[in-house]
C-alpha positions as a printed Julia matrix, in Angstrom:
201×3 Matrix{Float64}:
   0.0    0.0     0.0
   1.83   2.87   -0.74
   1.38   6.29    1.39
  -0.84   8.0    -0.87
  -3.9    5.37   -0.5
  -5.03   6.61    3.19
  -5.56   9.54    2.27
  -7.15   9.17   -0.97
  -9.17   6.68    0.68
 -10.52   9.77    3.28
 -10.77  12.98    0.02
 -13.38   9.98   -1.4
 -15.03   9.22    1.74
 -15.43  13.17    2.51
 -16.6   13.66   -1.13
 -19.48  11.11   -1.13
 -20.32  12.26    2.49
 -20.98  15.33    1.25
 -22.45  14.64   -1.71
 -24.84  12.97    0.62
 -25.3   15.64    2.32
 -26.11  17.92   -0.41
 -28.78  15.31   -1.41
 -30.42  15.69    1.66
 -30.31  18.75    2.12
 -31.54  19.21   -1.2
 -34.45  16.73   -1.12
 -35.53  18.7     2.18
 -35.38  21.96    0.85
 -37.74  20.65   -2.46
 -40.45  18.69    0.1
 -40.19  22.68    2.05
 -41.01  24.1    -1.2
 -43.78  21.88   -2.05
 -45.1   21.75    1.79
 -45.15  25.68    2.46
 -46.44  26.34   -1.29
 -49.45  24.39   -1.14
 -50.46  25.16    2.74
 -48.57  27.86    4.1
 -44.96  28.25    6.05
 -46.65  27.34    9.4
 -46.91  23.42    8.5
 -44.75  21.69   10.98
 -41.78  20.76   10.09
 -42.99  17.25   11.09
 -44.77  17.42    7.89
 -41.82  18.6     6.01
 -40.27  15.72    7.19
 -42.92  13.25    5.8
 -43.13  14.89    2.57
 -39.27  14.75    2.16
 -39.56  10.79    3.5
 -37.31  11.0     6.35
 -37.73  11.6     9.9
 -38.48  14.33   12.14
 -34.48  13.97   13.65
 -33.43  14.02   10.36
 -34.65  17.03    9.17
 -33.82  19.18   12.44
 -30.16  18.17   11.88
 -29.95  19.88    8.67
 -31.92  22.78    9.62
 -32.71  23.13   13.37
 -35.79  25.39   13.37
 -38.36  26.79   10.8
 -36.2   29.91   10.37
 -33.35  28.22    9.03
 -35.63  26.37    6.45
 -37.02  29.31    5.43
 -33.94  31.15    5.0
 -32.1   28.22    3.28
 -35.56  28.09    1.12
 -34.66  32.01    0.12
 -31.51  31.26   -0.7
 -32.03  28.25   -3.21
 -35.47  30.37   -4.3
 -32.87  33.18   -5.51
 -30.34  31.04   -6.93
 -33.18  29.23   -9.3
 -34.54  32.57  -10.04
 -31.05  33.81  -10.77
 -30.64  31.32  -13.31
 -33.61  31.07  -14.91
 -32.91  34.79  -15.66
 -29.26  34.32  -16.88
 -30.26  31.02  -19.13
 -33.66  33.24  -20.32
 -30.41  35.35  -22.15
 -32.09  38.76  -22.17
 -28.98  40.54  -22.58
 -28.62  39.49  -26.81
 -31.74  40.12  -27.97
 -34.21  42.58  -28.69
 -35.3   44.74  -25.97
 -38.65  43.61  -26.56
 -38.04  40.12  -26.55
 -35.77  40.22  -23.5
 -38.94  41.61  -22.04
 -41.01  38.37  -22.76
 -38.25  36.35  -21.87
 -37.75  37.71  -18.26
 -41.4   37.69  -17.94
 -41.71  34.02  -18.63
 -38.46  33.19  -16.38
 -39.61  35.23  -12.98
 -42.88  34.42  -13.59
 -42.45  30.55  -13.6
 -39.75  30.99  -11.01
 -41.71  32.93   -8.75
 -44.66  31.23   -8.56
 -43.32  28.02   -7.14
 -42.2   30.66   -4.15
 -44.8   32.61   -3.53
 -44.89  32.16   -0.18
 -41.69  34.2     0.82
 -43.03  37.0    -0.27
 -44.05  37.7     3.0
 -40.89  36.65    4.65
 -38.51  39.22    3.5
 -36.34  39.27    6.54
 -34.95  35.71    5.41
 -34.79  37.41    1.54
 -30.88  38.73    1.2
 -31.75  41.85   -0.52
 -28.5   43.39   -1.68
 -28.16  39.8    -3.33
 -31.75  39.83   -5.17
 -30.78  43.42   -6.46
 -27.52  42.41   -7.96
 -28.65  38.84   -9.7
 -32.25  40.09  -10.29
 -32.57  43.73  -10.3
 -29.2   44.67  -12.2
 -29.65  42.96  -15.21
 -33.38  44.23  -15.75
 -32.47  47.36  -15.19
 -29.85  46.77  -17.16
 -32.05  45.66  -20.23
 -34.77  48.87  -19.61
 -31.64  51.07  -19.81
 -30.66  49.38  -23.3
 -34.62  50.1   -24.33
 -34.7   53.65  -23.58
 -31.46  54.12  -25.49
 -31.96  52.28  -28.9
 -35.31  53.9   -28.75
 -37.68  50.68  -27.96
 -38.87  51.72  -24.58
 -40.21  55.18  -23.69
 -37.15  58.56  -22.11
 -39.68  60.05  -20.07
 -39.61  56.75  -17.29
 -36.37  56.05  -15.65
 -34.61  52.1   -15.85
 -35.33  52.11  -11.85
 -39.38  53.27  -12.34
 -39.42  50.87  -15.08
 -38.07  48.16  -12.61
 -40.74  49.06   -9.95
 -43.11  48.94  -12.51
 -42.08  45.47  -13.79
 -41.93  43.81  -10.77
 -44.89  44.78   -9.51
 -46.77  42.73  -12.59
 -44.7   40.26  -11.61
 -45.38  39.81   -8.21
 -49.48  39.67   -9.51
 -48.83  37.38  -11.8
 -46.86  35.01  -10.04
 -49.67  35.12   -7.24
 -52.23  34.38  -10.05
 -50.12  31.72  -11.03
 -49.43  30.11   -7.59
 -53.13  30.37   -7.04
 -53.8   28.15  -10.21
 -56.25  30.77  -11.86
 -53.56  31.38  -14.42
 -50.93  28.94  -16.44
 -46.97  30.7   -16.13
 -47.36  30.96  -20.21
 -50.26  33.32  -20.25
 -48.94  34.79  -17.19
 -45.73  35.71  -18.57
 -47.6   37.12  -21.68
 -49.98  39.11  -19.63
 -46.91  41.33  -17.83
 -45.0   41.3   -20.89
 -47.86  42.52  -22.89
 -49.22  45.31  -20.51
 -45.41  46.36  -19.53
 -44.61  47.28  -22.94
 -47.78  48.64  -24.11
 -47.45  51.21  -21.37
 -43.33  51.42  -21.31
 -43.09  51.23  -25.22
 -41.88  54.67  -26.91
 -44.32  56.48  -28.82
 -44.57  54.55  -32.48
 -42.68  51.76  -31.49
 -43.8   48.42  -32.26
């Protein structure tokens, strides 16, 4: 055996234990999601833990009260909305089109969260302005200069405005009176027939 086995042996052992870990944590954090979506974030966590199949001990190990669910649940909420929005790729096309394709990306990821939005002291704000609210802002800016979208409204009013039909429609959604698709379309639509420059299509 030569002296490099042991501790090879323990960097593979530590790597699976973790990716173990990660699994778990992961498979609690998705029955969380499901739980506190369809009845509210004051379930029990006893019921977290039989959605997630494991058992109550299990589940307190990885997250010891409610408040660390919920802000472990904000976290991997922003991270999937994150993405969503940098995979949607609103930054090479058409103002317009970036538009729809935020819409249909915040919409669909935002409606499987709904129910932080009244939790926003476990929301990391500065971190939801940079990966969320700097690149719309960043794609009204880009509007108002090549013309698409209206001078007279700033990138940051436009960003009020824009979430707000977001948070509606994602509510809509979550409530099952809407599907995400027609959703999405209904912000994107009434956003840019107010924020659309005079004669632009």
């Amino acid at each position: 055996m030569s002296q490099n086995e042991p501790s090879a042996i323990y960097t593979v052992v530590v790597a699976h234990s973790s990716s173990l870990r990660d699994r778990t944590s992961a498979a609690i954090l998705e029955a969380a999601a499901v739980v506190f979506f369809r009845h509210g974030v004051g379930t029990s966590m006893d019921e977290v833990a039989d959605a997630a199949g494991m058992g109550r001990a299990t589940v307190y190990r990885y997250f010891p009260n409610r408040d660390a669910l919920l802000g472990a649940l904000a976290s991997h909420a922003l991270e999937d909305t994150a993405t969503r929005l940098e995979e949607a790729e609103i930054e090479v096309v058409p103002v317009a089109e970036g538009v729809a394709r935020a819409a249909r990306a915040l919409v669909a990821a935002w409606s499987q969260y709904a129910f932080l939005a009244e939790e926003a002291e476990h929301v990391e704000q500065a971190q939801v302005e940079d990966r969320i609210g700097r690149p719309l802002r960043s794609l009204f800016r880009r509007g108002i200069a090549d013309g698409t979208l209206r001078g007279d409204w700033s990138d940051e009013e436009m960003s009020h405005l824009f979430g707000g039909l977001l948070h509606a429609a994602a509510k809509m959604t979550a409530e099952s009176r809407v599907g995400v698709e027609r959703a999405a379309a209904m912000v994107s639509s009434l956003f840019l027939d107010g924020a659309c420059a005079r004669g632009s299509d």
